[in-house]
N, C-alpha and C positions, 0 to 999 in steps of 0.2 A: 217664463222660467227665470228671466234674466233680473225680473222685479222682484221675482220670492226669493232669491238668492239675498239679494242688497239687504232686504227688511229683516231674512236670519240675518245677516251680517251684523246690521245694525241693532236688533236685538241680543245678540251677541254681546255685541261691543258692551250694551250696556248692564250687561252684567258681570263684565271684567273687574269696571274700580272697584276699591274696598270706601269705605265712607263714603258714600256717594251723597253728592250734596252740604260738606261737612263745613261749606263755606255760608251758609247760612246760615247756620246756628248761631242765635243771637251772642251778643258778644256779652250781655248778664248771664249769661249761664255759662260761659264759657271761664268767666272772671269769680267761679266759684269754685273755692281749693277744694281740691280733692284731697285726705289723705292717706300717706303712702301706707299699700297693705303690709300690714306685722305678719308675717307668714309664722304660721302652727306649727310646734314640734310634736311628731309624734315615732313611733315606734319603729326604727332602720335607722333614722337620722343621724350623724354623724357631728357632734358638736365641735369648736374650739373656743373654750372658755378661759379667758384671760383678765384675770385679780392683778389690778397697778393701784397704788400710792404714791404718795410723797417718798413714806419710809418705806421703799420698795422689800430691805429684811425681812420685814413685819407681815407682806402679803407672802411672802416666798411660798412658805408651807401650805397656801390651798393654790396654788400653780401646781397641775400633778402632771409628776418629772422632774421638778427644781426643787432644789434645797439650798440653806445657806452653813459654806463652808466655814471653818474655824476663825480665819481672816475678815471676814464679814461679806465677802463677795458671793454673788450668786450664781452656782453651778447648778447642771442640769444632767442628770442620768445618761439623758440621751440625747442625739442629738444630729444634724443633719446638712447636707453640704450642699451650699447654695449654686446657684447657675453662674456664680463668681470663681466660685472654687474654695470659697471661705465657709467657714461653720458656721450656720446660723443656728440661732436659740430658737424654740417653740414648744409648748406644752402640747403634749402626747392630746389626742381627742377622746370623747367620749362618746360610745355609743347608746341612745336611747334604749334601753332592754323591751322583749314585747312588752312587758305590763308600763310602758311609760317612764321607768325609773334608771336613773344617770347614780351612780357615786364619786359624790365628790367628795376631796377631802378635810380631811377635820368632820365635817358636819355631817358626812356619810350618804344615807339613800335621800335623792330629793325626785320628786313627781314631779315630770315636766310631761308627758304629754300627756296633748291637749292645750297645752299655754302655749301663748305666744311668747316671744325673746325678750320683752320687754317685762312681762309677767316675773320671767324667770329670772330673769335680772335682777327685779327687786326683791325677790323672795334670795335670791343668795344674799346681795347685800343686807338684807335684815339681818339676815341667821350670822354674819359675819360683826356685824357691829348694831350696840356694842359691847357681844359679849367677848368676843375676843382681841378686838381693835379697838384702840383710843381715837382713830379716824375711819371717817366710814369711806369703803374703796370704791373705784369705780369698774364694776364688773362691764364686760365685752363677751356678745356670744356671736358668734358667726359659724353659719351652715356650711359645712366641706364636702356636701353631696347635694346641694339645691339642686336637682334634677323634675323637665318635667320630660315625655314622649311623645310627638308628635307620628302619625302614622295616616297613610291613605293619598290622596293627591295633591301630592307634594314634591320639589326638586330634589330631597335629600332628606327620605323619614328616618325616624330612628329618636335615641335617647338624646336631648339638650338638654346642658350645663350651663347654669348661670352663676358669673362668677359674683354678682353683687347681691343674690339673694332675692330680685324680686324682678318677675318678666310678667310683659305685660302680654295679649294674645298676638299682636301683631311682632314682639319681638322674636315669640316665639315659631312663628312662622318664615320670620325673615333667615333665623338658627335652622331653618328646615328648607332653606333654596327657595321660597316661594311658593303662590297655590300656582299648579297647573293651569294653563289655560283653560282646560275643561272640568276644573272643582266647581265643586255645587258650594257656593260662598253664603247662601243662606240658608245653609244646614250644614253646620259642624255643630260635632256633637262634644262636648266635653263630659268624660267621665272622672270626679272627684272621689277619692277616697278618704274619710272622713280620719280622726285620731283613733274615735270608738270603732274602727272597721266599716262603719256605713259606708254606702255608696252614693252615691248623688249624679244623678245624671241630666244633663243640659243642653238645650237646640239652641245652638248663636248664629248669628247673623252679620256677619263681617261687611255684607253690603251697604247694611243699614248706618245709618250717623249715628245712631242711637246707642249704638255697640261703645261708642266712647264712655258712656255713662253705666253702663253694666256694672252689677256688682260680680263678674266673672270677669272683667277685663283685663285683672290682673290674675296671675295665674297662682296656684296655692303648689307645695310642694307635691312631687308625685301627681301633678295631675295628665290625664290624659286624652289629645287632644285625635279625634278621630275626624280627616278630610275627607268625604265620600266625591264620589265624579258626580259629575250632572250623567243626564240625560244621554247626550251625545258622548262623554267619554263613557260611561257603562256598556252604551251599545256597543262601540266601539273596541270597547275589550273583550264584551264576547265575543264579538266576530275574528278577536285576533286569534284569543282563544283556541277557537271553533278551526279556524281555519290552520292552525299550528298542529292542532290533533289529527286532521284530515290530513296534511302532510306527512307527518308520523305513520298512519295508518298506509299510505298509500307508497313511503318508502319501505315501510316492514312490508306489505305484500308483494314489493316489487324482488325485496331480499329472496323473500319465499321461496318466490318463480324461479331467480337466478340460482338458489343452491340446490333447488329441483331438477333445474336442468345440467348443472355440471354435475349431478350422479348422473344422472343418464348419459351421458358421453362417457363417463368415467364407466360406466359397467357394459357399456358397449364396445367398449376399446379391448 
């Protein structure tokens, strides 16, 4: 008994690490850039889109919420009080509408989902100069709701927030406490929701070295990452289950008896 114990042990163990082996991946492959995922906008999304030049005036009017006052300086509608105590400046965001379309201004409806920020980027600065700028600006879009959901065995599931727009599977897991000692680390599933509504659904392998090179490694907005238990923690929670219910069961029948027998005292008195 004392031998099967050790060999689960030791079969155990080695299904703990994540990359397992990730030291021998030759170091040509390794010395191969990857590059960084453009993440998709699509329909929820939460933009902040910010038009700078030289002749800062001259962008003012497609920042929406800022204008330039009589004096030549640039005020803003509205506006918002920082963790200083001071007012900071910042243009109001936009939200993607379901059909993919943002209004912006001056130039009005523009289709962004399905683009990536970089797409959409150059599609503002086109429409921006030069038909109505002598310089061409340099647009800035940044997500204010990059979220993806991790759920299932894990230390802390729920919704993660990335605040630089791009996480990769293990950051997002590290944002979720860790896998449980008893996650089944070569079957997570990720389900994808595309910009057209598709769905896309995916079996990863965090144990695997290979997982580095995934074109899922990084993770796309709104995705969602589902951690099942192995083996041993499923059982294991039916039997908590199981045995949580039969306690319930066995204090309600106990209640039963006791409120059964204080009327019988009680109508015999």
């Amino acid at each position: 008994m004392m031998v099967m114990a050790m060999l689960a042990s030791c079969s155990t163990h080695k299904k703990v690490p994540l990359v397992e082996d990730a030291e021998y991946i030759p170091a040509e492959i390794l010395a191969q850039p990857v590059p960084p995922a453009d993440p998709i906008i699509q329909a929820g999304d939460l933009l902040n889109i910010d038009v700078t030049a030289t002749n800062y005036p001259s962008v003012a009017a497609f920042n929406k919420g800022r204008y330039v006052n009589p004096d030549g300086t640039i005020d803003q509608s509205r506006g918002r009080v920082g963790s200083s105590g001071s007012n900071e400046t910042s243009t109001d965001y936009y939200l993607v509408d379901k059909d993919g379309n943002i209004n912006f201004p001056i130039i009005g409806s523009i289709h962004v989902g399905g683009l990536t920020k970089t797409q959409v980027q150059a599609e503002i600065e086109n429409a921006i100069y030069p038909k109505y700028l002598k310089e061409k600006p340099v647009v800035d879009i940044r997500f204010m709701n990059f979220r993806i959901t991790v759920l299932g065995a894990v230390g802390s599931p729920g919704i993660k927030v990335s605040q630089n727009e791009r996480l990769n599977i293990f950051e997002a897991i590290a944002l979720a406490g860790d896998l449980n000692i008893k996650a089944d680390r070569e079957n997570l599933i990720l389900i994808r929701t595309n910009p057209d509504g598709t769905r896309e659904v995916h079996k990863l392998n965090v144990h695997d070295k290979n997982m580095l090179f995934s074109p899922y490694y990084n993770l796309q907005q709104n995705d969602l990452l589902l951690v099942n238990w192995n083996r041993s923690g499923a059982q294991n929670s039916w039997a908590m289950s199981q045995g949580f219910s039969t306690t319930i069961a066995v204090v309600g029948g106990l209640s039963a008896i006791l409120g059964f027998t204080l009327s019988i005292i009680n109508l015999s008195k």
